[in-house]
C-alpha positions as CSV (number, residue, x, y, z in Angstrom):
1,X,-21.1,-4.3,-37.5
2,X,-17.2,-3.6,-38.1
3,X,-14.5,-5.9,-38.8
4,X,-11.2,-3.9,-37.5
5,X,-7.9,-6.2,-38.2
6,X,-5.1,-6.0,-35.1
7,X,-1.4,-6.9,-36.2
8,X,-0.2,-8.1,-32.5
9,X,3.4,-8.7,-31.9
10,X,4.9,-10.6,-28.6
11,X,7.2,-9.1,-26.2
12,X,7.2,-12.0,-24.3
13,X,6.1,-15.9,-25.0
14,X,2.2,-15.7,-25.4
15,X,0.6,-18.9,-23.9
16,X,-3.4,-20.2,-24.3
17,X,-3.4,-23.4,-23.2
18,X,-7.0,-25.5,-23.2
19,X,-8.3,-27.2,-20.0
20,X,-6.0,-30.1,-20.8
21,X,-3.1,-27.6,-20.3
22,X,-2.0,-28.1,-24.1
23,X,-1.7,-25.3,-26.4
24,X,-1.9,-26.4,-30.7
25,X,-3.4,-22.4,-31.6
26,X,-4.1,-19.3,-30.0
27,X,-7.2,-19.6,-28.6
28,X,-9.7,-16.7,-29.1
29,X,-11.5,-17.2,-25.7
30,X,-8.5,-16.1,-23.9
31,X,-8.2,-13.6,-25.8
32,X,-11.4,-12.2,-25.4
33,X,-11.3,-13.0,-21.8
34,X,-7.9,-10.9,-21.3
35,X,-9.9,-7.9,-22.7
36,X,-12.5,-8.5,-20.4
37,X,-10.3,-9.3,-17.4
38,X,-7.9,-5.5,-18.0
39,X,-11.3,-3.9,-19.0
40,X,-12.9,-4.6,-15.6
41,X,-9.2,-4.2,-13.9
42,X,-8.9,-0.6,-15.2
43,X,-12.9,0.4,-14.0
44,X,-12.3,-1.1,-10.7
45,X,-9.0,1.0,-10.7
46,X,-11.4,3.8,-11.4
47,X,-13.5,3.1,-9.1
48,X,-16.4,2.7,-12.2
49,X,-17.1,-0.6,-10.9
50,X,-18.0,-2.1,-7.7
51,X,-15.0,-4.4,-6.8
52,X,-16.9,-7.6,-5.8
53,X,-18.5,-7.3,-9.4
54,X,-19.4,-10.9,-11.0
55,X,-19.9,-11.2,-14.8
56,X,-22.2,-13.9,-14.0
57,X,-24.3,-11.8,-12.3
58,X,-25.9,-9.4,-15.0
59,X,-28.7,-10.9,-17.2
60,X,-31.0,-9.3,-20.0
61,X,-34.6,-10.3,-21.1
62,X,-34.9,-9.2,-24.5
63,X,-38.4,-8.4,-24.5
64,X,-38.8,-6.2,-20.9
65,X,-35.6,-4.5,-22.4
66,X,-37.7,-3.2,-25.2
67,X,-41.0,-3.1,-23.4
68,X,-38.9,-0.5,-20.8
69,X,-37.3,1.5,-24.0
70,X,-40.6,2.0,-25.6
71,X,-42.5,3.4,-21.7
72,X,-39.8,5.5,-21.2
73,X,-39.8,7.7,-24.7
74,X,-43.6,7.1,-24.6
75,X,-42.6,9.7,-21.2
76,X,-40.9,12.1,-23.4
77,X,-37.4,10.6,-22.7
78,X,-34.6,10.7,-25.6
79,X,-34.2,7.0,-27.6
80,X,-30.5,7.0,-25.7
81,X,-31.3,8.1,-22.2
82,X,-34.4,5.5,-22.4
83,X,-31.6,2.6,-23.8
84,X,-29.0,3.5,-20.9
85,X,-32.2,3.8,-18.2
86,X,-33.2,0.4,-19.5
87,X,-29.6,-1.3,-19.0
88,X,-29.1,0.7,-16.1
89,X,-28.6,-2.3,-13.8
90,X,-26.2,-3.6,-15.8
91,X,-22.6,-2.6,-15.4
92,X,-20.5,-1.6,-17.9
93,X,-18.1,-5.2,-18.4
94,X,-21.6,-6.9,-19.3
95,X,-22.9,-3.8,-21.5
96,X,-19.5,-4.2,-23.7
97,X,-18.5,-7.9,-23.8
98,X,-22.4,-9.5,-23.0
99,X,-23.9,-11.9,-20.3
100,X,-26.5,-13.8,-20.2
101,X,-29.4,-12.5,-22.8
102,X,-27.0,-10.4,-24.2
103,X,-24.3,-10.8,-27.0
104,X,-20.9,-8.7,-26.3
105,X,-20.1,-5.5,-28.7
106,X,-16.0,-7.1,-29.2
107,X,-15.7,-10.5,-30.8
108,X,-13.4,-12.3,-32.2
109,X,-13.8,-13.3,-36.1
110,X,-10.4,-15.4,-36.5
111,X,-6.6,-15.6,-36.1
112,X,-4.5,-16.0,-38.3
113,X,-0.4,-17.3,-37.4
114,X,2.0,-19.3,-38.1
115,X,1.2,-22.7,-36.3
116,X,5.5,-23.6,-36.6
117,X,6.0,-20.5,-34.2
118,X,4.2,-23.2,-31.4
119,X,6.4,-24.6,-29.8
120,X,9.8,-24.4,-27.4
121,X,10.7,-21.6,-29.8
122,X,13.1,-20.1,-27.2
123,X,14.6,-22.9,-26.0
124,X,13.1,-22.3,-22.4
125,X,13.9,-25.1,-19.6
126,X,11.5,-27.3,-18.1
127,X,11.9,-25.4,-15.4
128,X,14.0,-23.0,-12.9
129,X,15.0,-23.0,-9.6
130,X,17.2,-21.4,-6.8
131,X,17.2,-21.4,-2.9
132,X,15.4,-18.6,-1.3
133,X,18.4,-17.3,0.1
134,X,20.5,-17.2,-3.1
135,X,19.6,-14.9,-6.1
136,X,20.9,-17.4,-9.4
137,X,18.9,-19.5,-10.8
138,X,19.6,-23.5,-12.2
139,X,18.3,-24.4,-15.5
140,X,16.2,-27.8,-15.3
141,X,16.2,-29.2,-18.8
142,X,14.0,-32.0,-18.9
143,X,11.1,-33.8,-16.7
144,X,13.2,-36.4,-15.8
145,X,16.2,-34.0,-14.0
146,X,13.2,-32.1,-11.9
147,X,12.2,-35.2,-10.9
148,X,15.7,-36.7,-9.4
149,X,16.9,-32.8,-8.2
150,X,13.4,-32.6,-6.1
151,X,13.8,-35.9,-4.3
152,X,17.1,-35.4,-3.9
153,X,16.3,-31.8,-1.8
154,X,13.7,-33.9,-0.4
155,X,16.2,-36.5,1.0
156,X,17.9,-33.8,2.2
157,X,15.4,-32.3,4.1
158,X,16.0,-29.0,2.0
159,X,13.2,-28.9,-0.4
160,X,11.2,-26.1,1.5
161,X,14.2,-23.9,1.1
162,X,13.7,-23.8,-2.6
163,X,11.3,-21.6,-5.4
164,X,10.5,-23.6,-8.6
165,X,8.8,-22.5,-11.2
166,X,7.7,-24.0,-14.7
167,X,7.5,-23.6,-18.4
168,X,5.1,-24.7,-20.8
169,X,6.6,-26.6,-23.3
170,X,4.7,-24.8,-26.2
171,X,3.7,-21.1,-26.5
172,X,3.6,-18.4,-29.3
173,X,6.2,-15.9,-30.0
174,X,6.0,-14.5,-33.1
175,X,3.7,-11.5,-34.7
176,X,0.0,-12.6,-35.6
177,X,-3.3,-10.8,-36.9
178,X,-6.8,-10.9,-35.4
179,X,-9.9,-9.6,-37.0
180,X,-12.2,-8.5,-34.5
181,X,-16.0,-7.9,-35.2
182,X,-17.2,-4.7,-33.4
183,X,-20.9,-5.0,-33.4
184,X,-21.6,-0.9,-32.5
185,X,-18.5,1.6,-34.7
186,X,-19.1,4.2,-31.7
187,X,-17.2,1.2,-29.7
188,X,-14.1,1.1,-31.8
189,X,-12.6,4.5,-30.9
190,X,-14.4,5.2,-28.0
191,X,-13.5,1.6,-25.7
192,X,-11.9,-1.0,-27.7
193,X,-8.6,1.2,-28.5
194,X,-8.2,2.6,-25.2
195,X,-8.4,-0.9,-24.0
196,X,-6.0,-1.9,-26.2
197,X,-3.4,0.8,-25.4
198,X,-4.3,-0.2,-22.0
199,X,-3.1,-3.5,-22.2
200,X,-0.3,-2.9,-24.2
201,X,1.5,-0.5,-21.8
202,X,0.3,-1.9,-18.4
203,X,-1.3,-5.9,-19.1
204,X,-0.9,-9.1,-20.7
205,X,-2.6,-11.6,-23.2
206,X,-3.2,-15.5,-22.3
207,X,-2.0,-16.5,-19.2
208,X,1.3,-17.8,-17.3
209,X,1.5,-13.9,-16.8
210,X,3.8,-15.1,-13.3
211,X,6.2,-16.0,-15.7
212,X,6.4,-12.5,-18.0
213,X,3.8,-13.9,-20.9
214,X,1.7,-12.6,-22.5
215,X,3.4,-8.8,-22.7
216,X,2.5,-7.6,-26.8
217,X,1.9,-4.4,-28.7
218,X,-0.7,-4.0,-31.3
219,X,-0.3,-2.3,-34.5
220,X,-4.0,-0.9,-35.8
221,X,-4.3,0.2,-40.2
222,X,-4.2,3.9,-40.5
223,X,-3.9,4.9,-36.8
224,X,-1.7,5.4,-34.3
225,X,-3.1,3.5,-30.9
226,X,-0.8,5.6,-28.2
227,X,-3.5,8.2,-29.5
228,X,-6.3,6.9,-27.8
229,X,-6.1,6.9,-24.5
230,X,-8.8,8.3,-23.3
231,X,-12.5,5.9,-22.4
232,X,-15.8,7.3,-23.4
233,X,-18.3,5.5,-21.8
234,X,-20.7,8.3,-22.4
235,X,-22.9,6.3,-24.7
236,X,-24.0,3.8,-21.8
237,X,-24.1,5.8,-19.1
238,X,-25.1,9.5,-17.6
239,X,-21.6,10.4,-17.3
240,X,-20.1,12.3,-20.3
241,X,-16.9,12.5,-18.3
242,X,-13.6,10.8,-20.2
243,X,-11.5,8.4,-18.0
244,X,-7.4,8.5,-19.1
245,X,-6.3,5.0,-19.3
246,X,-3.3,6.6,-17.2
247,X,-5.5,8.1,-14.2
248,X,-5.2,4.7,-12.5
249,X,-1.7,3.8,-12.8
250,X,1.1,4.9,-10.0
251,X,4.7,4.3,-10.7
252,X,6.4,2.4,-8.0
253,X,10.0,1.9,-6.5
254,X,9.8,-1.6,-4.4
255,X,7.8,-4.2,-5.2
256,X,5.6,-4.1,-1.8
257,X,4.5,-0.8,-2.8
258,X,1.9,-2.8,-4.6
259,X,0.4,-3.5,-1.5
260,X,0.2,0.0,0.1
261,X,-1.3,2.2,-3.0
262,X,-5.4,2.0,-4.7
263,X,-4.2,2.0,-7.8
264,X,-2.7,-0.3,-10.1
265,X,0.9,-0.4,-9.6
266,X,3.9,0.0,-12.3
267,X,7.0,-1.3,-11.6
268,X,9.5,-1.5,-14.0
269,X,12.6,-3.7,-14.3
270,X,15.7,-1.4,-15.5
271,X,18.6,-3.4,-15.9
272,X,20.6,-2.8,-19.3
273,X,22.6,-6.1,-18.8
274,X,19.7,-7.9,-19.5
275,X,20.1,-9.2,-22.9
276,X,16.7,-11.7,-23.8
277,X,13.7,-12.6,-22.6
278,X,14.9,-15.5,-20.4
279,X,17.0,-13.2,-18.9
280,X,14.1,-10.9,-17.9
281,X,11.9,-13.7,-16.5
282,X,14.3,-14.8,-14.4
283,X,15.3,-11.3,-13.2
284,X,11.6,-10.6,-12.7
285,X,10.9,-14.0,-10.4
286,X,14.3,-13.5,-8.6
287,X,12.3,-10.1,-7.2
288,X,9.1,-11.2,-6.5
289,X,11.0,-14.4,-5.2
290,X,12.6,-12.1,-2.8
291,X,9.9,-9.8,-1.9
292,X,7.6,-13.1,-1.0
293,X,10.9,-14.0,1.7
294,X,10.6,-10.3,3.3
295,X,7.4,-10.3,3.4
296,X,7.4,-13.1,5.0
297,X,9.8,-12.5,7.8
298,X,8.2,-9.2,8.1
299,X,4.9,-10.6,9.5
């Protein structure tokens, strides 16, 4: 076992909010989870995993695992062939981070950050909204001003011509460090940096990912992560064949490209008059905003 320590840095607002919807840390479960969720993204991408996959699905018994290791190099098989042979009906999401009868190769040790950088830190609004056929947005400062402006459009008979959407009143924005524990070292270069230049160039941390969050880069001692982007998942399956974390990304123009392509689409926001990260949240929902309205007139 390996402890690796990951300086991560937020782009945008990083939010891990409990059940209860109330966020006091950065909660290492959605952390963990994130990895997961962009691990399995980028092997269905590939097409290295079936797409109606469900982690709750694969389960080990300890004792037929070794029992099936020890018949198969007893048959003249190599220690490694007989260990992939023996996990063979597992897929690859439960061979890294575990299922049931089987604890995951990537956890998390702790997290360590700065507890005043929870909070409104931004000065984001309660919430935003605009008509659908308008591209600014209103700021909505408080609960109490959502609540008069909605039954207001309500009265009106308008409120189905408006989008709203809503901010957490705490999230993280700041750099902080994780020490992962990486129970096999073939992991570490092999899977766990690819995954994390993975995420950092195409996915996000936590959730409210609607909104922007959860966009970071990582910063790894001694090495440079844009270096690792290719998977080698050779030590847990037959193939010896390395997967670029880049194979399953195409660029994109429009928006409902998305849904004409079988890979996972890029599209980037290029506006230079866009001066914070408000302002590229709101440019962000303004075009998905609009591309729900075509959409819809189009069907």
């Amino acid at each position: 076992m390996e402890k690796i320590n990951i300086k991560v840095e937020t782009v945008t607002p990083l939010y891990t909010g409990n059940a209860f919807g109330n966020m006091s840390e950065i909660e290492p479960q959605s952390i963990i989870g994130s990895l997961r969720f962009w691990f399995e993204t980028y092997l269905k991408a590939a097409k290295e995993l079936d797409i109606d996959y469900d982690y709750k699905s694969g389960e080990v018994n300890a004792e037929d695992y070794r029992k099936n290791i020890l018949k198969f190099v007893n048959n003249g098989m190599s220690l490694k062939n007989a260990k992939i042979k023996s996990m063979s009906k597992l897929q690859l999401p439960s061979l890294i981070f575990g299922c049931n009868g089987l604890k995951g190769l990537i956890e998390i040790d702790k997290i360590n950050f700065n507890s005043a950088n929870i909070g409104n830190t931004l000065n984001l609004p309660f919430a935003i909204y605009k008509k659908k056929s308008e591209q600014n947005f209103i700021e909505i400062k408080t609960k109490g001003d959502h609540d008069r402006i909605k039954e207001k459009l309500r009265q009106q008979q308008e409120i189905r011509n408006y989008h709203f959407w809503y901010f957490p009143n705490k999230y993280f924005f700041d750099s902080f460090d994780v020490t992962f524990k990486i129970n096999n070292s073939d992991v570490i270069e092999k899977i766990f940096y690819p995954l994390l230049n993975f995420i950092e160039n195409y996915g996000y941390l936590g959730g409210k990912n609607n909104l922007g969050f959860g966009r970071v880069k990582f910063s790894l001692e001694n090495k440079t992560l844009n270096s690792f982007d290719d998977f080698d998942f050779s030590a847990y399956t037959t193939d010896n064949n390395l997967l670029n974390i880049n194979n399953v990304i195409e660029n994109i123009k429009e928006i409902k490209d998305l849904y004409t392509i079988d890979k996972i689409g890029l599209y980037s926001i290029t506006n230079n008059l866009l001066k914070n990260t408000k302002e590229l949240i709101k440019e962000l929902l303004s075009q998905k905003a609009q591309e729900r309205i075509d959409c819809h007139f189009s069907n």
